[in-house]
Backbone as JSON Lines, residues from 0, in Angstrom:
{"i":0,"aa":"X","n":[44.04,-97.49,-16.96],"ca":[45.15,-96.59,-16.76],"c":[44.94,-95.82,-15.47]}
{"i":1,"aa":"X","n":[46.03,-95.57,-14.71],"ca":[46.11,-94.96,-13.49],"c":[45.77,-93.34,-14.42]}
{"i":2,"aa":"X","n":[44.94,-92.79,-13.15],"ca":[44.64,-91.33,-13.82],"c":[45.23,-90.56,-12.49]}
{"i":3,"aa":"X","n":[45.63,-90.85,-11.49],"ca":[45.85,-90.05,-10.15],"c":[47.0,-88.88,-10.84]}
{"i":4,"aa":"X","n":[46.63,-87.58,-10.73],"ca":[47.33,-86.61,-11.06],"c":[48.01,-86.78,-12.43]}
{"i":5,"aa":"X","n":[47.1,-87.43,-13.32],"ca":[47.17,-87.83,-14.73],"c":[48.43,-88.61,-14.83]}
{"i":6,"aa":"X","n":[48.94,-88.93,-14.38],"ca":[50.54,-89.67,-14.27],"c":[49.87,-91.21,-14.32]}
{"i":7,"aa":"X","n":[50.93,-91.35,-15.6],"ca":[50.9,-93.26,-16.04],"c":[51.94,-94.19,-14.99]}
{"i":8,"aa":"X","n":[51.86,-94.65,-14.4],"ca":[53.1,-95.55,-13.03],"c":[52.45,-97.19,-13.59]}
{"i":9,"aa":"X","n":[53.58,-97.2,-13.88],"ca":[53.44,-98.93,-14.36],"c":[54.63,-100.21,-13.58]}
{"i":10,"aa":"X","n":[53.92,-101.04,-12.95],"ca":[54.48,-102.02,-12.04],"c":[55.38,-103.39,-13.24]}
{"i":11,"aa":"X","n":[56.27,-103.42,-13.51],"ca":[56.54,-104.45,-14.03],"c":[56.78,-105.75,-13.8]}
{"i":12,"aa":"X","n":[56.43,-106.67,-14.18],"ca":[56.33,-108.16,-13.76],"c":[55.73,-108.25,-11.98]}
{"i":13,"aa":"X","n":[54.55,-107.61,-11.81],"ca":[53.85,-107.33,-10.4],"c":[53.87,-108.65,-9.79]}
{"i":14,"aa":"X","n":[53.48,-110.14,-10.71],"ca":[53.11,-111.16,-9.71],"c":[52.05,-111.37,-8.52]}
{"i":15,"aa":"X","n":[52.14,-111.75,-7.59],"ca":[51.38,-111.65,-6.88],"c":[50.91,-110.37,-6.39]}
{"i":16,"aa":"X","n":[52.21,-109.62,-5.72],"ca":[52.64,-108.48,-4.68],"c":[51.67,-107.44,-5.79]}
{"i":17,"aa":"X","n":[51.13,-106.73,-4.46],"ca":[49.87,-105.6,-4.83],"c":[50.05,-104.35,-4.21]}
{"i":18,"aa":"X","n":[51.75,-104.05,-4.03],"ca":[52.13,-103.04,-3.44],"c":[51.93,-101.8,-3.74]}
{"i":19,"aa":"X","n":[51.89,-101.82,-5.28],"ca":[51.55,-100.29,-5.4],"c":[50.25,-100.48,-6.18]}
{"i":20,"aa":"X","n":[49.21,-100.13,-5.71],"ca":[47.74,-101.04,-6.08],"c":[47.53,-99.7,-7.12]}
{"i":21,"aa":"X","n":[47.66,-98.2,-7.02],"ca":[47.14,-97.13,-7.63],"c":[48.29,-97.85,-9.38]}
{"i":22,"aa":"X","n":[48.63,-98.49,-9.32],"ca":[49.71,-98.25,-10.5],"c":[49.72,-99.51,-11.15]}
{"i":23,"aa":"X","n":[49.45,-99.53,-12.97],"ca":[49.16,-99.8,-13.55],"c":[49.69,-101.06,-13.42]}
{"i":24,"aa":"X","n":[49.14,-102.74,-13.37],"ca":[49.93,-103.71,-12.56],"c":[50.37,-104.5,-13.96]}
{"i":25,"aa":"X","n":[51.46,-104.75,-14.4],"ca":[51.94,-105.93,-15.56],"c":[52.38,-107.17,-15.59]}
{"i":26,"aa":"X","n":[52.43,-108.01,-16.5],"ca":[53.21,-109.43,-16.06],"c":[54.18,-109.48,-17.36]}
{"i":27,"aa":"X","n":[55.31,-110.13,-17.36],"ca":[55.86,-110.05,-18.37],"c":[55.05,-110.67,-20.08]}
{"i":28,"aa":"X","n":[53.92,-111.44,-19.76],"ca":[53.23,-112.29,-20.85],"c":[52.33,-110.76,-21.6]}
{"i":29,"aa":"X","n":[52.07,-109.66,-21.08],"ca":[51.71,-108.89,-21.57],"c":[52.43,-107.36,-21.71]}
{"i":30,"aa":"X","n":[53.64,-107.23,-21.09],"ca":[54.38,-105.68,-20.88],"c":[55.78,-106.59,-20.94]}
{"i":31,"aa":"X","n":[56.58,-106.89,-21.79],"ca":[57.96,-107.36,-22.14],"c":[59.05,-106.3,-22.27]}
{"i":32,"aa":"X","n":[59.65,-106.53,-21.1],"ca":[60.95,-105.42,-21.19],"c":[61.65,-105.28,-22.56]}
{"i":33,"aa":"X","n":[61.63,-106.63,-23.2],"ca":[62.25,-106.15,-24.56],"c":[61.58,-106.23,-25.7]}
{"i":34,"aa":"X","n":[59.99,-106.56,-25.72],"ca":[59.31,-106.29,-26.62],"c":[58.57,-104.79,-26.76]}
{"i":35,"aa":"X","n":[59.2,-104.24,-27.6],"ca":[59.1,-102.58,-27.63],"c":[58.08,-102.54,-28.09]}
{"i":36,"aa":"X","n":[57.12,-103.53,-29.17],"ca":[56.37,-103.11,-29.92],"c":[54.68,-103.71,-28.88]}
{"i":37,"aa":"X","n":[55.06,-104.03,-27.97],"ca":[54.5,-104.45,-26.52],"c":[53.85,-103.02,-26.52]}
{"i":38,"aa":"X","n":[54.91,-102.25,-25.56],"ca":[54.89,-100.73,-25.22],"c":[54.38,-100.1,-25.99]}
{"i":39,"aa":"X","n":[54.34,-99.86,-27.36],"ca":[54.35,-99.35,-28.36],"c":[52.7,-99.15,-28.5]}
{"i":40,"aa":"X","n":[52.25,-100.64,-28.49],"ca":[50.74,-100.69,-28.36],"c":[49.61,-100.5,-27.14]}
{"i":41,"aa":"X","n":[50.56,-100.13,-25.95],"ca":[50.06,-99.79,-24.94],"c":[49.77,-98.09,-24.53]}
{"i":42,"aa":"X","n":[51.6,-97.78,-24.78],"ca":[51.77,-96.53,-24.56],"c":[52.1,-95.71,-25.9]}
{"i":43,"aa":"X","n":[51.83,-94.69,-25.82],"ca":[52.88,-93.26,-26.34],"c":[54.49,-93.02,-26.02]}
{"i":44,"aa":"X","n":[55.24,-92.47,-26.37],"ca":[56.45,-92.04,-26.3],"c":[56.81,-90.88,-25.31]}
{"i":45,"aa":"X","n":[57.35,-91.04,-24.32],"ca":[57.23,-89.49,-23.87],"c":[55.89,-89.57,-22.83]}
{"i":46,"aa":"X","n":[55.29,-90.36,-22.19],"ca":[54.2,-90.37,-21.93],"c":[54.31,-90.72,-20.06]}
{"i":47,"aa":"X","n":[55.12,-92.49,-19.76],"ca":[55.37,-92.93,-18.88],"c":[55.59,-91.9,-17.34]}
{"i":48,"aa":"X","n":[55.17,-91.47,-16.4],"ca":[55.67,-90.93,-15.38],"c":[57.01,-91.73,-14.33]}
{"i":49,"aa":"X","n":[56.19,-93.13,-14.06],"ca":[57.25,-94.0,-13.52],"c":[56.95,-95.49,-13.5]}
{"i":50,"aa":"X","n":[58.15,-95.85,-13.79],"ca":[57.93,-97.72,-13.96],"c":[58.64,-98.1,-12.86]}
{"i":51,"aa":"X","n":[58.45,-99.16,-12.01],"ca":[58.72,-99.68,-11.03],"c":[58.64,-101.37,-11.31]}
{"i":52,"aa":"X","n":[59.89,-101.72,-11.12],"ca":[60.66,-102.97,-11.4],"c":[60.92,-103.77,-10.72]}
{"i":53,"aa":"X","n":[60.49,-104.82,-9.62],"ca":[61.34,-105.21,-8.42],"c":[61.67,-106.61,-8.98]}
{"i":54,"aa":"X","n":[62.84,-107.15,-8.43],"ca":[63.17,-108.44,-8.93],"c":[62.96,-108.62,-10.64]}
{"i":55,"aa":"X","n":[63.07,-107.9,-11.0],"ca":[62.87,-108.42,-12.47],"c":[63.82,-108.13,-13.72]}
{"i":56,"aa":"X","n":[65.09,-107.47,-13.3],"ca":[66.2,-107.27,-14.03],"c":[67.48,-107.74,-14.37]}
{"i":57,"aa":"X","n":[67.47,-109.16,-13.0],"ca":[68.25,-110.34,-13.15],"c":[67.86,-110.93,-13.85]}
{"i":58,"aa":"X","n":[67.16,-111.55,-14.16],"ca":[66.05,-112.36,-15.3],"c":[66.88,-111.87,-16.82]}
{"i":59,"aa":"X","n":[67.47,-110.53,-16.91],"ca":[68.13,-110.24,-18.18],"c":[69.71,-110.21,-18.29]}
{"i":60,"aa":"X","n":[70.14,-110.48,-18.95],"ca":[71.97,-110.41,-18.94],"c":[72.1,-108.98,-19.11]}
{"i":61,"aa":"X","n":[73.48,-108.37,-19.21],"ca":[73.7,-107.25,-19.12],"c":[73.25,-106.51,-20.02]}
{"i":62,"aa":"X","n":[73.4,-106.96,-21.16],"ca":[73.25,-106.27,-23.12],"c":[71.74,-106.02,-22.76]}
{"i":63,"aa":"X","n":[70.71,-107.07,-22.28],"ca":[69.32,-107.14,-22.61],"c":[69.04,-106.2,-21.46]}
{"i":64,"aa":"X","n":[69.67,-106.34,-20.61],"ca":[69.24,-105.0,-19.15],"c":[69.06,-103.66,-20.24]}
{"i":65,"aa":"X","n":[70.49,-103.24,-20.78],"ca":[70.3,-101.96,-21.34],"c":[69.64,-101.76,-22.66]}
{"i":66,"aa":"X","n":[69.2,-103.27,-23.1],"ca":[67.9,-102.85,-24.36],"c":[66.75,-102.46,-23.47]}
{"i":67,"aa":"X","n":[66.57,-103.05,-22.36],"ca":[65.35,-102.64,-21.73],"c":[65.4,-101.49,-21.41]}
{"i":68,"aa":"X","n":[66.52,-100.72,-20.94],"ca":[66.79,-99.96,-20.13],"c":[65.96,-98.72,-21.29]}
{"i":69,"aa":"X","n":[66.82,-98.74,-22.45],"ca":[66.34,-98.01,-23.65],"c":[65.06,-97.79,-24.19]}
{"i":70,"aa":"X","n":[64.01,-98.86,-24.2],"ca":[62.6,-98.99,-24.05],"c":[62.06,-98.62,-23.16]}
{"i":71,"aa":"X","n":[62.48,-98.46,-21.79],"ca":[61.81,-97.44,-20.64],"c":[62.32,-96.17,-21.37]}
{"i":72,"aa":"X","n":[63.35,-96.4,-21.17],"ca":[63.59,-94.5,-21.39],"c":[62.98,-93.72,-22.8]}
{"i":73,"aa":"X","n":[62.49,-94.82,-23.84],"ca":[61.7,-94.25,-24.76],"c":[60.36,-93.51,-24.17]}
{"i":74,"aa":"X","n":[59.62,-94.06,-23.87],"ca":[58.27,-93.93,-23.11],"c":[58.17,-93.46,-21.99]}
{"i":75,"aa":"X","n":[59.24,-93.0,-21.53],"ca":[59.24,-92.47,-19.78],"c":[59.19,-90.96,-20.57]}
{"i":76,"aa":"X","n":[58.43,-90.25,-20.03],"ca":[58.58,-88.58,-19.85],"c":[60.02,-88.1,-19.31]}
{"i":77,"aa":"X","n":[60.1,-86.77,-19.56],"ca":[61.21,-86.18,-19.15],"c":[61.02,-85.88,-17.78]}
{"i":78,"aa":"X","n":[61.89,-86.62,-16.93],"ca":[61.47,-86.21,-15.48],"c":[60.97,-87.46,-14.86]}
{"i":79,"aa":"X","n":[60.37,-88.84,-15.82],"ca":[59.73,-89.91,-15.58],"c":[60.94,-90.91,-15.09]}
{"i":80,"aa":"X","n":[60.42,-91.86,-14.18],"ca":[62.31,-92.62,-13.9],"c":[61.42,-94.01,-13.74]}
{"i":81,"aa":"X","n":[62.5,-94.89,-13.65],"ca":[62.45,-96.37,-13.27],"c":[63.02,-96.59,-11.83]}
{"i":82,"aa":"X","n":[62.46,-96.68,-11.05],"ca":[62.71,-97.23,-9.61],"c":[63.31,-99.26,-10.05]}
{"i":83,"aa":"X","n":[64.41,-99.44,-9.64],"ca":[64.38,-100.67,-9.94],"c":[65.26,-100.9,-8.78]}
{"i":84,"aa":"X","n":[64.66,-102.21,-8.3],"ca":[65.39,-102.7,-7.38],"c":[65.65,-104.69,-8.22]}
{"i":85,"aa":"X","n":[67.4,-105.18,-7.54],"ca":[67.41,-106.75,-7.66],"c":[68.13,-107.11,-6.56]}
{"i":86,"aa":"X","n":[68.46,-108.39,-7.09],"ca":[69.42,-108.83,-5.48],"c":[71.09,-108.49,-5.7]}
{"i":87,"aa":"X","n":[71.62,-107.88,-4.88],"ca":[72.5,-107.3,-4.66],"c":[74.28,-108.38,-4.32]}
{"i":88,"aa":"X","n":[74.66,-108.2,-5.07],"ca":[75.6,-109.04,-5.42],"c":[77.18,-108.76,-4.4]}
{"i":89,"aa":"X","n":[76.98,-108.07,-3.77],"ca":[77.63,-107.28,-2.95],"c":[77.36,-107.65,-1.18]}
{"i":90,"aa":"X","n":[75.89,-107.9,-0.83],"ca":[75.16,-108.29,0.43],"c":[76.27,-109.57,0.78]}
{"i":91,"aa":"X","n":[76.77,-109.28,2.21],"ca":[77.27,-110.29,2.57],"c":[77.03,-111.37,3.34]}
{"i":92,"aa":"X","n":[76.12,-112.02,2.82],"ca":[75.0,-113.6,3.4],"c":[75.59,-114.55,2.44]}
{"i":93,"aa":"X","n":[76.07,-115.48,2.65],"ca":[76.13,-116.74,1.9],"c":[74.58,-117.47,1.19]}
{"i":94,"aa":"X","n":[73.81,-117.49,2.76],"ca":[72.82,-118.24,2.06],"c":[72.04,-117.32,0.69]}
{"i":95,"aa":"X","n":[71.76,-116.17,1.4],"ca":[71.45,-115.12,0.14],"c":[71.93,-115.36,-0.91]}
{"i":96,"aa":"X","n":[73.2,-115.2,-1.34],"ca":[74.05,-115.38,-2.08],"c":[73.22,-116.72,-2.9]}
{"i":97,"aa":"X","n":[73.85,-117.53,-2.41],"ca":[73.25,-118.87,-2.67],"c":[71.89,-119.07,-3.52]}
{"i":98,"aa":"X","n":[71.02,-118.6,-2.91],"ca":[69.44,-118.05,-3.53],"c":[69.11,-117.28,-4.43]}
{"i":99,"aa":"X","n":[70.16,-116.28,-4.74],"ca":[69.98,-115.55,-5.87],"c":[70.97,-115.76,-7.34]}
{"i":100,"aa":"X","n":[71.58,-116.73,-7.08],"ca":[73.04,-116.71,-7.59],"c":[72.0,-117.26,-9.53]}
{"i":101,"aa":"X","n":[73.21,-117.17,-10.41],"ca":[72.55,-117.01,-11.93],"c":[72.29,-118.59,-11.59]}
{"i":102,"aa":"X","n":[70.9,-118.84,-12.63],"ca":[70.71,-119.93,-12.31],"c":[69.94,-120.45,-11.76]}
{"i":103,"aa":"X","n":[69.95,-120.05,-10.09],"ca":[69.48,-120.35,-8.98],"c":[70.29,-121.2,-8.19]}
{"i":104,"aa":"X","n":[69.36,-121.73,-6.95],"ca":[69.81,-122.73,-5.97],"c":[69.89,-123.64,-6.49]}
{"i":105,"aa":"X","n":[68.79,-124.38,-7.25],"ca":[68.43,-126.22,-7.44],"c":[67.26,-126.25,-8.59]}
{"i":106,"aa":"X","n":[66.31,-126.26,-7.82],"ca":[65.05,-126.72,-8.88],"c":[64.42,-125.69,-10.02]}
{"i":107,"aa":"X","n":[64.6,-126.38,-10.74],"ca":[64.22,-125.32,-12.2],"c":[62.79,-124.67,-12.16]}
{"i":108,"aa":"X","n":[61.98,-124.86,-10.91],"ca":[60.78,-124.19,-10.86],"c":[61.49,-123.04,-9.66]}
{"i":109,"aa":"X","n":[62.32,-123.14,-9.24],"ca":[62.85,-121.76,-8.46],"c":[62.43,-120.49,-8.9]}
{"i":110,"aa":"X","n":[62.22,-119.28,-8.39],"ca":[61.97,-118.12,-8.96],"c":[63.75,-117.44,-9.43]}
{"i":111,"aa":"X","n":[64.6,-118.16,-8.84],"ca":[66.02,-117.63,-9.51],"c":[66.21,-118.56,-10.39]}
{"i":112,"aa":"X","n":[65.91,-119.33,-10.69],"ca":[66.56,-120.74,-11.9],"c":[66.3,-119.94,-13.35]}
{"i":113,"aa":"X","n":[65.69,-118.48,-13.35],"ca":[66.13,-117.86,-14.64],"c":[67.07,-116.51,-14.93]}
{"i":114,"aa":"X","n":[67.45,-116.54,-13.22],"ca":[68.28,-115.55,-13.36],"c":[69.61,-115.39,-14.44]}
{"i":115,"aa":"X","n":[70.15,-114.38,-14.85],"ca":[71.29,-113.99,-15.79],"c":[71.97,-113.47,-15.07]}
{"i":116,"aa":"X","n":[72.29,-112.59,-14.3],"ca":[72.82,-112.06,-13.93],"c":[72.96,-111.81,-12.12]}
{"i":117,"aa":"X","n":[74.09,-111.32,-11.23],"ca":[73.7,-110.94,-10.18],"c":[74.5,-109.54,-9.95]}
{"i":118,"aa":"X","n":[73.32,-108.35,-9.82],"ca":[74.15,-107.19,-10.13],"c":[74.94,-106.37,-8.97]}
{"i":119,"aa":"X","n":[75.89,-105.96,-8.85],"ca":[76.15,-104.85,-7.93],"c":[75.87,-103.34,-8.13]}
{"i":120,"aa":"X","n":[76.27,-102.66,-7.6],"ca":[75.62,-101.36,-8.05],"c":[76.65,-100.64,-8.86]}
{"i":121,"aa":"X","n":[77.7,-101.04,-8.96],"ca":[78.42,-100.57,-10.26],"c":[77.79,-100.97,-11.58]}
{"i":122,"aa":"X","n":[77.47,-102.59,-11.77],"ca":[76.51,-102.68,-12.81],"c":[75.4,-102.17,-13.32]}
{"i":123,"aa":"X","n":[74.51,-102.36,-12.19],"ca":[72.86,-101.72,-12.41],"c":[73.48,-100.24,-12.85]}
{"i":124,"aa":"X","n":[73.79,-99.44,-12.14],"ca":[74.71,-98.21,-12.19],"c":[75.2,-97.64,-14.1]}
{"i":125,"aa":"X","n":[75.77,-98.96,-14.13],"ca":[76.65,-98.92,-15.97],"c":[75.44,-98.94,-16.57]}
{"i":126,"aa":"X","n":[74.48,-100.01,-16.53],"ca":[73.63,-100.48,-17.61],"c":[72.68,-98.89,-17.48]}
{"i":127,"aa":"X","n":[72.28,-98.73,-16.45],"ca":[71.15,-97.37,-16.96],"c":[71.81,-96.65,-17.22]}
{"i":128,"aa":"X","n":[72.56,-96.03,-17.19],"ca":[73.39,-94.96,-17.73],"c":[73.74,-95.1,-19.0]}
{"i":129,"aa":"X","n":[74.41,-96.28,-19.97],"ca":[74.69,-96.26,-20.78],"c":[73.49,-96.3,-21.89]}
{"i":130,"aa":"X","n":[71.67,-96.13,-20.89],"ca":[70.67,-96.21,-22.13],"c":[70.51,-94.51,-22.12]}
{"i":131,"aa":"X","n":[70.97,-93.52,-20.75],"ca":[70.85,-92.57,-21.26],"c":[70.44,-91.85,-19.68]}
{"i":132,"aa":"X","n":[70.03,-92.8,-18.48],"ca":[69.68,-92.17,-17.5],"c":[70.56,-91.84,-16.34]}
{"i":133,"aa":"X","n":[69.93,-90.9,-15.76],"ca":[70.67,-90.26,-14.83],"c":[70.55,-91.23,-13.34]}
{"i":134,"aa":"X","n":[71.65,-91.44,-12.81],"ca":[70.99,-92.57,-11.96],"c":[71.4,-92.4,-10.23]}
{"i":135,"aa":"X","n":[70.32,-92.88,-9.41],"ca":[70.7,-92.12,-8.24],"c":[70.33,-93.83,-7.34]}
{"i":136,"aa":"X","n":[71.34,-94.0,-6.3],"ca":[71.59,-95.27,-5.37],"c":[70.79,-94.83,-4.43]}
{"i":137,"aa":"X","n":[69.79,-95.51,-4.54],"ca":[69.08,-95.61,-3.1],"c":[69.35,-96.65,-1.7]}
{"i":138,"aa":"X","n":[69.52,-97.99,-1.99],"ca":[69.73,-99.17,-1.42],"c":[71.0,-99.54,-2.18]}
{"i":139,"aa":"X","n":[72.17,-100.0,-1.35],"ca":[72.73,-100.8,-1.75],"c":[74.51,-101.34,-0.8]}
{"i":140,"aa":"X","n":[75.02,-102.23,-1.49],"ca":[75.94,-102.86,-0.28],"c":[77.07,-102.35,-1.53]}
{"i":141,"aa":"X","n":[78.34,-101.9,-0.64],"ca":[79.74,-101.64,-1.2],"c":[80.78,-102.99,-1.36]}
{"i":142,"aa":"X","n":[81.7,-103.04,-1.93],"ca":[82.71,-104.02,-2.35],"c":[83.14,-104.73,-0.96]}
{"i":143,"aa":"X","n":[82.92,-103.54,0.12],"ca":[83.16,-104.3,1.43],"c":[81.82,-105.15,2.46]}
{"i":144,"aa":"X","n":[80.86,-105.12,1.74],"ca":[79.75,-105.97,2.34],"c":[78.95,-104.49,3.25]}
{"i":145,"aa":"X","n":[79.06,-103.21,3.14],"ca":[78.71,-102.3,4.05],"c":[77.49,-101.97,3.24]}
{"i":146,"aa":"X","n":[76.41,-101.77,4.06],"ca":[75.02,-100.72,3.38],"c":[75.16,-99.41,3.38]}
{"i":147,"aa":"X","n":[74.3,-99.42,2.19],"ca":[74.39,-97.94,2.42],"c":[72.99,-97.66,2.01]}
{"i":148,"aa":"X","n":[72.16,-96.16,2.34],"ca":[70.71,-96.23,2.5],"c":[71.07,-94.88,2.19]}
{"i":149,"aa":"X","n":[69.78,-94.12,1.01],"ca":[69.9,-92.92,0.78],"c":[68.78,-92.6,0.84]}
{"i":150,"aa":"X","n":[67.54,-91.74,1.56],"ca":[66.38,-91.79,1.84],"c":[65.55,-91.81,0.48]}
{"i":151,"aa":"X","n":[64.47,-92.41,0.65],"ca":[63.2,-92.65,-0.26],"c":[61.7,-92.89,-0.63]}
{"i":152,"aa":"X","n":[61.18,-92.12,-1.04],"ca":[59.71,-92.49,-0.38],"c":[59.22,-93.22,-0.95]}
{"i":153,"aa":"X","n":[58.04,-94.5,-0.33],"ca":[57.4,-95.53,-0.69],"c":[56.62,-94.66,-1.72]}
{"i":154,"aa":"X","n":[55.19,-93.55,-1.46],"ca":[55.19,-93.2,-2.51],"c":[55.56,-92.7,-3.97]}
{"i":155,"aa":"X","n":[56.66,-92.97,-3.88],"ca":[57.39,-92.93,-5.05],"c":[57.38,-94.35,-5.93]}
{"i":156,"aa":"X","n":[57.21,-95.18,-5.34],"ca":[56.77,-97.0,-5.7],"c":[57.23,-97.14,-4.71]}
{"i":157,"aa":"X","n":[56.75,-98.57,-3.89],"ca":[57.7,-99.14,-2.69],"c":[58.36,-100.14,-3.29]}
{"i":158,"aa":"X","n":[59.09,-100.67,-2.94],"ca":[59.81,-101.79,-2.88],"c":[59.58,-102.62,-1.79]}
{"i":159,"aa":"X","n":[59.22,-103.63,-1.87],"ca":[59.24,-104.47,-0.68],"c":[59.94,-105.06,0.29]}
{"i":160,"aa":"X","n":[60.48,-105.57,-1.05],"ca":[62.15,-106.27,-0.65],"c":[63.1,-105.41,-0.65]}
{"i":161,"aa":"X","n":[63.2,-104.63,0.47],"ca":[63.98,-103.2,1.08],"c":[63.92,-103.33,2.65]}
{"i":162,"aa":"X","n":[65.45,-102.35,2.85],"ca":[65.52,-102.53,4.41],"c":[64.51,-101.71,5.31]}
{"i":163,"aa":"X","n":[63.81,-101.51,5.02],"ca":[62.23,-100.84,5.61],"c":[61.4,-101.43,5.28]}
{"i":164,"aa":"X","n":[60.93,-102.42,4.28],"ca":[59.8,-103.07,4.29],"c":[59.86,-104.39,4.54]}
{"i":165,"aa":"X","n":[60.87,-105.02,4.25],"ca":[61.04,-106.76,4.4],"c":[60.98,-107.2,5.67]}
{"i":166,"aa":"X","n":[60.21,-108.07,5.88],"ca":[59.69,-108.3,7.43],"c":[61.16,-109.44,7.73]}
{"i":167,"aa":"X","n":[62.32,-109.46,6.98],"ca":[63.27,-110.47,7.23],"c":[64.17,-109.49,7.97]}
{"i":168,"aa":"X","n":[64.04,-108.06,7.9],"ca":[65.27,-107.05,8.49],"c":[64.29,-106.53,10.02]}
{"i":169,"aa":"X","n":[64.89,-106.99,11.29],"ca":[64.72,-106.76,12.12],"c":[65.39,-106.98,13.13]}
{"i":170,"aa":"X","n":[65.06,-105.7,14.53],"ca":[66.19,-105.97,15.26],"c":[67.09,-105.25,14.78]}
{"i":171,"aa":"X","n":[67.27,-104.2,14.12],"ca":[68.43,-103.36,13.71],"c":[69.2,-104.65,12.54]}
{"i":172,"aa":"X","n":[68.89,-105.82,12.06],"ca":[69.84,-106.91,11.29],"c":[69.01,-106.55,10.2]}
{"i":173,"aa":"X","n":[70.04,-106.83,9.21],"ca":[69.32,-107.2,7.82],"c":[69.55,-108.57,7.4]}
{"i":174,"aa":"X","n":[68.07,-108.8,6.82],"ca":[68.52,-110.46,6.58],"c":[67.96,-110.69,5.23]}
{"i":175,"aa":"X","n":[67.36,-109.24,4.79],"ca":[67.15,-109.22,2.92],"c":[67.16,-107.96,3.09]}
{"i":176,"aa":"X","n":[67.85,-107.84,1.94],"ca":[68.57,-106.6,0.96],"c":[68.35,-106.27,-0.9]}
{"i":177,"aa":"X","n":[68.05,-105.22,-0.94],"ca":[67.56,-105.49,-2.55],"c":[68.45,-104.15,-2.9]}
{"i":178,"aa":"X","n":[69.37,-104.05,-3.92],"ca":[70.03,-103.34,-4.35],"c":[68.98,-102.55,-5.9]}
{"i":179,"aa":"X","n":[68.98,-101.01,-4.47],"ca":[67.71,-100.1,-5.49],"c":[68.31,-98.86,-6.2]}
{"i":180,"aa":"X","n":[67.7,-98.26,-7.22],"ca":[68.53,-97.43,-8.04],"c":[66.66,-96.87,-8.47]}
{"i":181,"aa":"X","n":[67.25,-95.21,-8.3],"ca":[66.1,-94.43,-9.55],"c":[67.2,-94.08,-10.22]}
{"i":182,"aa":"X","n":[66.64,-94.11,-11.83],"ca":[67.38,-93.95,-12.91],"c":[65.9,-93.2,-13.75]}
{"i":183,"aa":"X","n":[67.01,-91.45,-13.82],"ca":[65.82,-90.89,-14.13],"c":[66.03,-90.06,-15.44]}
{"i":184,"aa":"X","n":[65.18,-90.26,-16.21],"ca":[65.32,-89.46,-17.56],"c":[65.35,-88.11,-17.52]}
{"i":185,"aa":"X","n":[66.35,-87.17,-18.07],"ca":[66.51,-85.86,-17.65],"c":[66.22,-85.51,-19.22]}
């Protein structure tokens, strides 16, 4: 367990990426967004400071987003939030598009060939809210393909796949975009 200023920060479905190394790292085979009784045996109620999510909320359809959503917000402290970032359904790239789309591109070993969903930020937006959180747009593209950027600190979790960290946005261009949201338990 992360002890830095006694605060629990848990990485969900981490994978390779070792971005936020101080914070507790998970894979879904052992921390299951919708296996509560997962959490249950890990954590306390009321306990969580912050969970940090990247790419890992397409993987659920909408209904299962906000069971998950509900299982963070059990275990998150008051004040504790979910940083979650996915691919942004809104970004106006074809090929992007293409790459993230439900499903995927092609081959069933793709990292999208289990996607459910592709969210915009009205969605991500609906689903945490309707488990109970308060939710604030950090990253994300409007109905008209426009960004929009609301400042955020990496120590807070980074995100990688963000227009400040992705070594694909350069040159003032973006050429990956991850549609990010704190959704914070009040």
């Amino acid at each position: 367990m992360d002890t830095h200023n006694d605060e629990i920060r848990v990485v969900i479905g981490a994978g390779d990426y070792k971005n936020n190394p101080e914070w507790i790292q998970t894979q879904e085979s052992d921390l299951d967004l919708l296996q509560r009784d997962q959490w249950a045996g890990r954590f306390k109620a009321n306990t969580i400071s912050a969970i940090l999510a990247e790419h890992v909320w397409e993987h659920l359809d909408f209904n299962e987003g906000i069971e998950a959503a509900k299982i963070c917000f059990e275990f998150l402290k008051p004040g504790g939030y979910v940083r979650c970032a996915v691919p942004d359904g809104y970004f106006p790239n074809e090929e992007y598009q293409r790459g993230v789309q439900i499903g995927g591109p092609g081959p069933a070993d793709h990292p999208a060939a289990s996607h459910k969903i592709v969210h915009t930020y009205k969605t991500l937006y609906s689903m945490f809210e309707t488990a109970g959180f308060k939710v604030h747009l950090l990253e994300y593209c409007d109905e008209n393909g426009i960004f929009h950027y609301n400042e955020w600190s990496e120590k807070k979790g980074l995100i990688y796949r963000s227009r400040r960290f992705d070594h694909r946005n350069k040159d003032g261009k973006l050429g990956f975009v991850s549609l990010i949201v704190d959704a914070v338990k009040s």
